[in-house]
C-alpha positions in Angstrom: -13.5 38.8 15.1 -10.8 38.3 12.7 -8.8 36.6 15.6 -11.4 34.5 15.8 -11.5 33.3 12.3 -7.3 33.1 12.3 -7.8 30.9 14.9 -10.1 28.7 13.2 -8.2 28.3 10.0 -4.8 27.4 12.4 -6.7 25.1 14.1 -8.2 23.3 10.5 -4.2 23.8 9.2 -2.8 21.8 12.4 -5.6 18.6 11.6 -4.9 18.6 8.0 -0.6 18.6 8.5 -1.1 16.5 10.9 -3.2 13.6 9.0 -0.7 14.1 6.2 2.0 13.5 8.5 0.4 9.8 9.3 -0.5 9.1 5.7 2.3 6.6 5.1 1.6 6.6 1.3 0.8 9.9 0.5 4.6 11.1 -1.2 4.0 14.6 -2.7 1.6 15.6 -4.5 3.4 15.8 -8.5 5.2 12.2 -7.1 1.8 10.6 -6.8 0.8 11.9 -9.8 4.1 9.9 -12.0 3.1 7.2 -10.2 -0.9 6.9 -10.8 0.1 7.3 -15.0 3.3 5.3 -14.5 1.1 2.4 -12.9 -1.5 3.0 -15.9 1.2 2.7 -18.4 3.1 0.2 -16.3 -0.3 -2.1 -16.1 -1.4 -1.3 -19.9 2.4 -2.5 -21.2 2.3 -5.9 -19.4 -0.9 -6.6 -19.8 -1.8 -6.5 -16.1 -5.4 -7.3 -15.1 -7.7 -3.9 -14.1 -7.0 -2.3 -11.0 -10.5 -2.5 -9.5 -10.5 -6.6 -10.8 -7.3 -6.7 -8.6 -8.2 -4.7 -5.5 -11.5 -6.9 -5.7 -9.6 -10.0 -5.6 -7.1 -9.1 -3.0 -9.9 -8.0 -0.3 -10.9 -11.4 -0.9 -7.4 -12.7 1.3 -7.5 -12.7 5.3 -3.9 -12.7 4.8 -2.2 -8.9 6.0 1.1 -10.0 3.7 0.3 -10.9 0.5 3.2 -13.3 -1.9 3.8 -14.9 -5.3 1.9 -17.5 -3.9 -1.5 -16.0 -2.6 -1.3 -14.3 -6.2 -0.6 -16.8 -8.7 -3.7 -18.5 -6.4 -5.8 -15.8 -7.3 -5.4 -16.6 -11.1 -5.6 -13.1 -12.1 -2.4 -13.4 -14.2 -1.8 -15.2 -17.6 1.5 -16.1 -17.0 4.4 -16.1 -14.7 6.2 -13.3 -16.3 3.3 -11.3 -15.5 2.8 -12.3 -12.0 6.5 -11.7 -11.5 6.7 -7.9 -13.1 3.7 -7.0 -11.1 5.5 -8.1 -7.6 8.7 -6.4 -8.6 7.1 -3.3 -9.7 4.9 -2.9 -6.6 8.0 -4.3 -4.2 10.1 -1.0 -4.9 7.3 0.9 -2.8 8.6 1.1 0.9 5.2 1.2 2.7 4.3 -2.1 0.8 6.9 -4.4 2.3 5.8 -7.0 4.2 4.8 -6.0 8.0 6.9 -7.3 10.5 5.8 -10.0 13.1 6.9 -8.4 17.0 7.6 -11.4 18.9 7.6 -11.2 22.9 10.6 -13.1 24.2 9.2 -14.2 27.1 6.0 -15.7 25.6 9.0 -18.2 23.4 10.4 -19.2 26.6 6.8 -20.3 28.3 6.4 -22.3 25.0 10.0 -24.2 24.9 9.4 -25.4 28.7 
């Protein structure tokens, strides 16, 4: 019996590691917490509009990499300075970098001829 139970707690251990292993965001666990009051404090000190007014507007975009441009034409920002603070604060996040475009070589050469 208690193999039986051992063997079910391994087995829940293995899916849980394992989903955390393809969680691209998730840092560690006293990391993300800085960063959810540094991003509160961050937004509060540049006058940033509210998260959930953000995440709204940015679900509203087909686009998968989002720019100065598709921002400042959301008009959630008063000015400039704030657009610009807000991209380089979120830019020094790795997993938010634009993603990159895969090209296959040979479907370029059937378009040239």
């Amino acid at each position: 019996v208690l193999n039986f139970l051992l063997a079910i707690i391994v087995e829940a251990y293995m899916k849980v590691r394992e989903q955390n292993e393809l969680c691209e965001v998730e840092l560690a666990f006293f990391t993300d917490v800085y960063y959810c009051y540094k991003s509160v404090f961050t937004r509060y000190i540049n006058k940033w509009p509210s998260a959930f007014e953000t995440a709204a507007k940015l679900q509203s975009l087909s686009n998968t990499n989002i720019g100065y441009h598709e921002l400042q034409w959301l008009d959630l920002f008063d000015s400039n300075e704030q657009l610009l603070s807000f991209m380089r604060y979120y830019s020094s996040f790795d997993f938010l970098g634009p993603k990159v475009i895969k090209l296959d070589p040979q479907a370029l050469s059937v378009r040239q001829n």
